[in-house]
Z-matrix of the N, CA and C atoms (Angstrom, degrees):
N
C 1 1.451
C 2 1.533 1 108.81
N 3 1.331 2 120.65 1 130.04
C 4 1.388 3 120.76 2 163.80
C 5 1.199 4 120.86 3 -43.61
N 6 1.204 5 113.31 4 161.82
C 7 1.923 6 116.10 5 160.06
C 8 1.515 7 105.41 6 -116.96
N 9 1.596 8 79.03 7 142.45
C 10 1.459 9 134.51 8 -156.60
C 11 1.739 10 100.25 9 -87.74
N 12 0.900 11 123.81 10 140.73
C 13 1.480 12 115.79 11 176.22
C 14 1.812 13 99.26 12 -164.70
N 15 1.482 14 102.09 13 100.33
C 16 1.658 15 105.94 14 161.98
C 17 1.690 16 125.61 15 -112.07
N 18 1.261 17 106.60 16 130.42
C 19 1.456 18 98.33 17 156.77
C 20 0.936 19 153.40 18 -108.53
N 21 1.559 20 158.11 19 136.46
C 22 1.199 21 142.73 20 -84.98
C 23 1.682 22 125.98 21 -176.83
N 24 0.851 23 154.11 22 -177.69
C 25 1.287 24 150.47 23 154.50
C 26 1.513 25 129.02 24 -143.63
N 27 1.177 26 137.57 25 113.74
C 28 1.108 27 139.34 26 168.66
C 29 1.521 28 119.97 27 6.58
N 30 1.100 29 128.71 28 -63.08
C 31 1.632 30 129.10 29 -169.53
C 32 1.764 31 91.04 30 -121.64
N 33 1.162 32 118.59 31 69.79
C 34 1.156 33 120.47 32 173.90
C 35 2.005 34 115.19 33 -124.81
N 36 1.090 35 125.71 34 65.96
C 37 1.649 36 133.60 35 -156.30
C 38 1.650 37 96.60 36 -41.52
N 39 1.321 38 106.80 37 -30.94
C 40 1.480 39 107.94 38 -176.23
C 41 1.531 40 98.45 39 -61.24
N 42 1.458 41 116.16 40 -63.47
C 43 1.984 42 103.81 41 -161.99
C 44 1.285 43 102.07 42 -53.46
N 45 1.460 44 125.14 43 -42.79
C 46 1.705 45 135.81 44 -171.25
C 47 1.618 46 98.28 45 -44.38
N 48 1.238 47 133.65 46 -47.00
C 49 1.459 48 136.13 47 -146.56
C 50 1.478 49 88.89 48 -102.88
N 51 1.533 50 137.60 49 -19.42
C 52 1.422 51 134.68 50 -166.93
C 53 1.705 52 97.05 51 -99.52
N 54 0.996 53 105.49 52 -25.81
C 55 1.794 54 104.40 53 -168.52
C 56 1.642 55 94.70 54 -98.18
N 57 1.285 56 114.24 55 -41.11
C 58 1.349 57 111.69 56 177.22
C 59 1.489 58 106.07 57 -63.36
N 60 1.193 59 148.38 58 -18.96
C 61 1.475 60 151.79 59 178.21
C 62 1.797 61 95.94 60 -78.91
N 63 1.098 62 106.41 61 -52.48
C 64 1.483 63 105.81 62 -168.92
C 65 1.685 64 118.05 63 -81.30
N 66 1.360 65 99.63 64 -10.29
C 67 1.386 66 105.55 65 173.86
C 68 1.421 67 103.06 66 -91.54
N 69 1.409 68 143.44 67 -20.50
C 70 1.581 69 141.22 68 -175.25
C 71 1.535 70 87.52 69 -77.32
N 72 1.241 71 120.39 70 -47.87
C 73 1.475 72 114.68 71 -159.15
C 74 1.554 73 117.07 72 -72.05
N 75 1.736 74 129.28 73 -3.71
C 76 0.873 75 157.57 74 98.76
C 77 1.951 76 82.07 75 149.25
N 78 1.796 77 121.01 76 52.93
C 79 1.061 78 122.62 77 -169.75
C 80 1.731 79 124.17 78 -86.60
N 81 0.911 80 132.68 79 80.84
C 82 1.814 81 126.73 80 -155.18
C 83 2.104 82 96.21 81 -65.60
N 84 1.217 83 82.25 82 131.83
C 85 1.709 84 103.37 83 -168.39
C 86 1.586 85 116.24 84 -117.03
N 87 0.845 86 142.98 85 96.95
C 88 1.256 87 121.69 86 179.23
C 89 1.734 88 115.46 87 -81.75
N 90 1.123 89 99.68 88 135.83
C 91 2.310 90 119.00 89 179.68
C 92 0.858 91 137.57 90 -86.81
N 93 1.582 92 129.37 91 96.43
C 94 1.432 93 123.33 92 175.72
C 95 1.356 94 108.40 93 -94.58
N 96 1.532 95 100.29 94 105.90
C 97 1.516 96 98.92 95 167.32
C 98 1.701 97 112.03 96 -69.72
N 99 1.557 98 115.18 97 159.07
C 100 1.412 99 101.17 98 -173.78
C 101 1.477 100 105.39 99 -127.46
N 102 1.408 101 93.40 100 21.12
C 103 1.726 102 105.78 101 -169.03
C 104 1.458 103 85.03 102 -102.98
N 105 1.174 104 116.18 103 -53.31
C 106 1.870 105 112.00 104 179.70
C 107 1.394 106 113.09 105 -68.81
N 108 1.260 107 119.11 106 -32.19
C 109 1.583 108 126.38 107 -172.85
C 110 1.554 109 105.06 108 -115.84
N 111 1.627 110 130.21 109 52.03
C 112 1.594 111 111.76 110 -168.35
C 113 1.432 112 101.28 111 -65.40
N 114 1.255 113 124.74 112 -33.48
C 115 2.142 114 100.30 113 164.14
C 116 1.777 115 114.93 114 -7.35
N 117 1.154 116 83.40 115 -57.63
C 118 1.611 117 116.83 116 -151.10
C 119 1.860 118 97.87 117 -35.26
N 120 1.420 119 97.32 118 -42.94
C 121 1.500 120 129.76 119 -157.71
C 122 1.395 121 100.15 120 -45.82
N 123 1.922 122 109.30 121 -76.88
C 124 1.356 123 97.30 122 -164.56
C 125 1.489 124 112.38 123 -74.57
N 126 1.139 125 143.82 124 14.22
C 127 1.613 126 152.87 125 143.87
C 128 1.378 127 110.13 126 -51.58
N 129 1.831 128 124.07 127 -56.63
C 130 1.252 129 115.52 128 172.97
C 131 1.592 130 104.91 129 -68.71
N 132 1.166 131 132.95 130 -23.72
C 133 1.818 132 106.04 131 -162.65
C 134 1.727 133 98.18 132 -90.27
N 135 1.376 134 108.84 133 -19.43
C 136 1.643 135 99.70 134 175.70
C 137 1.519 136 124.75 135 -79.78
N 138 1.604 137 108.59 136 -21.31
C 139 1.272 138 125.34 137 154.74
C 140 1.886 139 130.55 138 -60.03
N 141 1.583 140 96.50 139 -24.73
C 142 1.761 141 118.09 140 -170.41
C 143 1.541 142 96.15 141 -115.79
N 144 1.434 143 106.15 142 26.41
C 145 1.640 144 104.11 143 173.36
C 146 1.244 145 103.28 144 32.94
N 147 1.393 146 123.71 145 78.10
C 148 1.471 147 133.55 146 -171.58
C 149 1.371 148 128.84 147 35.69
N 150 1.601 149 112.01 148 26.28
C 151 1.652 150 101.17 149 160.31
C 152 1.272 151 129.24 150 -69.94
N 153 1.333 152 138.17 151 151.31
C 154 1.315 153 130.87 152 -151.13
C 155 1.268 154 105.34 153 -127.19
N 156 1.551 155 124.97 154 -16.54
C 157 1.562 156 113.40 155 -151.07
C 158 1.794 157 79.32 156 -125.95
N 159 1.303 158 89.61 157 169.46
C 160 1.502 159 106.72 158 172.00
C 161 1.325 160 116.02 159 -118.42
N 162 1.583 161 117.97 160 161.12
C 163 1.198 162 121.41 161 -27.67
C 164 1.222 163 158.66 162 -31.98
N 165 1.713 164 139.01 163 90.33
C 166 1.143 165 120.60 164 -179.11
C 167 1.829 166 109.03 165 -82.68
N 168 1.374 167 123.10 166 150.41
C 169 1.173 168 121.20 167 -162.92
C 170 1.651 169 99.24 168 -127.80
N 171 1.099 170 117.87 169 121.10
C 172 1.885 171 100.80 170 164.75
C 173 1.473 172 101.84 171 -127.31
N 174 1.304 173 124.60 172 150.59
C 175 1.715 174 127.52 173 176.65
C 176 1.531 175 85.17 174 -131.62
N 177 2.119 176 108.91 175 141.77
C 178 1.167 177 102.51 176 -157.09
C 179 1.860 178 124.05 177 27.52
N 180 1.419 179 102.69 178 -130.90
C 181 1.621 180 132.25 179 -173.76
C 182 1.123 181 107.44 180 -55.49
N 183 1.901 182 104.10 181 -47.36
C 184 1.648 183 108.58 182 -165.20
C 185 1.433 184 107.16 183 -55.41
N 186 1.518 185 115.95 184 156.91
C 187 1.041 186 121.11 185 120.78
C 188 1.593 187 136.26 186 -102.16
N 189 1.187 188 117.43 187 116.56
C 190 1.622 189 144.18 188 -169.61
C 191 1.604 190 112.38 189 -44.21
N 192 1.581 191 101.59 190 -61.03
C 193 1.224 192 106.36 191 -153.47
C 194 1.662 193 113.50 192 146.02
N 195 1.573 194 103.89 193 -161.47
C 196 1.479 195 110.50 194 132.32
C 197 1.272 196 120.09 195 -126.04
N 198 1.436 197 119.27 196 -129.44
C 199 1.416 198 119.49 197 -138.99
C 200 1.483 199 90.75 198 -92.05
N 201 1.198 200 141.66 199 -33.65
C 202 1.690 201 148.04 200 -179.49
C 203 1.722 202 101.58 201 -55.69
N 204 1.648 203 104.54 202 -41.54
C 205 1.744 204 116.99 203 -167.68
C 206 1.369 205 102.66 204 -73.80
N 207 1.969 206 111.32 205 -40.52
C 208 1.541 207 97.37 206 -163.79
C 209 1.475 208 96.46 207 -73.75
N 210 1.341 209 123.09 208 -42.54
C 211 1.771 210 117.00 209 178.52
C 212 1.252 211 114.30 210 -35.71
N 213 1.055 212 127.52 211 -60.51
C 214 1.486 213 149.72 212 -168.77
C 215 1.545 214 105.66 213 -55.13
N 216 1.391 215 125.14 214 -35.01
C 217 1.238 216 125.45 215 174.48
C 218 1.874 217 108.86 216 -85.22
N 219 1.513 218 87.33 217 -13.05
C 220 2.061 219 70.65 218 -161.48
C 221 1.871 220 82.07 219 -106.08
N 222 1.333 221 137.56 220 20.35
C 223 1.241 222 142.44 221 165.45
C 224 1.238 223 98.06 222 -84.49
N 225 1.105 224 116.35 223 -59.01
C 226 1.543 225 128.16 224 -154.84
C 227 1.553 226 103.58 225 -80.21
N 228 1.202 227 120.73 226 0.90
C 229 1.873 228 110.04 227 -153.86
C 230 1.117 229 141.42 228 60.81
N 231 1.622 230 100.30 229 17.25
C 232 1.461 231 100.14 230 174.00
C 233 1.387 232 128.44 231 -90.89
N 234 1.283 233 105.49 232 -7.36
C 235 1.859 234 113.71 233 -157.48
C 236 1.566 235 102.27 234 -95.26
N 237 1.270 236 110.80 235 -4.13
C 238 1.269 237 94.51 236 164.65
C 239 1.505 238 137.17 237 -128.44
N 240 1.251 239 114.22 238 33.30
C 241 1.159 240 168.02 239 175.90
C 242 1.641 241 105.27 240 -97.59
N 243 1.569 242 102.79 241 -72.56
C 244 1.971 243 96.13 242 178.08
C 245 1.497 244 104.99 243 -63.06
N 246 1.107 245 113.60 244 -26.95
C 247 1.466 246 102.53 245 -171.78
C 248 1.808 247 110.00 246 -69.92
N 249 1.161 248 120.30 247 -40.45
C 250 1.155 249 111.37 248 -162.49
C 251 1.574 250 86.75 249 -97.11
N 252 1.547 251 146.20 250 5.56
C 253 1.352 252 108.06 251 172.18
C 254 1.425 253 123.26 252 -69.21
């Protein structure tokens, strides 16, 4: 399985509902919060080709999305497919 890497913020319902998807699927993720680490920040938006808000999501190389994108892949049948390539 690839690794999973999202970042996130404390009172953010969006990461809660993206990690909670990936935690049913029994997916180990590692978390950069960016509220504890705002460094962290402009690393994720240059990585999310300037996304700004969180959830940012990457599996391996990809970048995902957020929390609307990871749904959208595990609706469609795609998310588990990237996960195991």
């Amino acid at each position: 399985m690839k690794a999973v890497e999202i970042y996130t913020s404390p009172m953010c319902g969006f990461c809660h509902a993206a990690k909670r998807l990936l935690t049913q699927k029994g997916v180990s993720f590692s978390e950069v919060d960016v509220w504890v680490e705002p460094d962290r920040k402009t690393e994720m938006i240059q990585r999310a080709n300037g996304g700004r808000t969180v959830p940012q999501i990457f599996i391996g190389d990809v970048h995902v999305g957020g929390c609307d994108d990871l749904f959208a892949l595990e609706r469609s049948g795609k998310l588990d497919p990237l996960l195991a390539a």
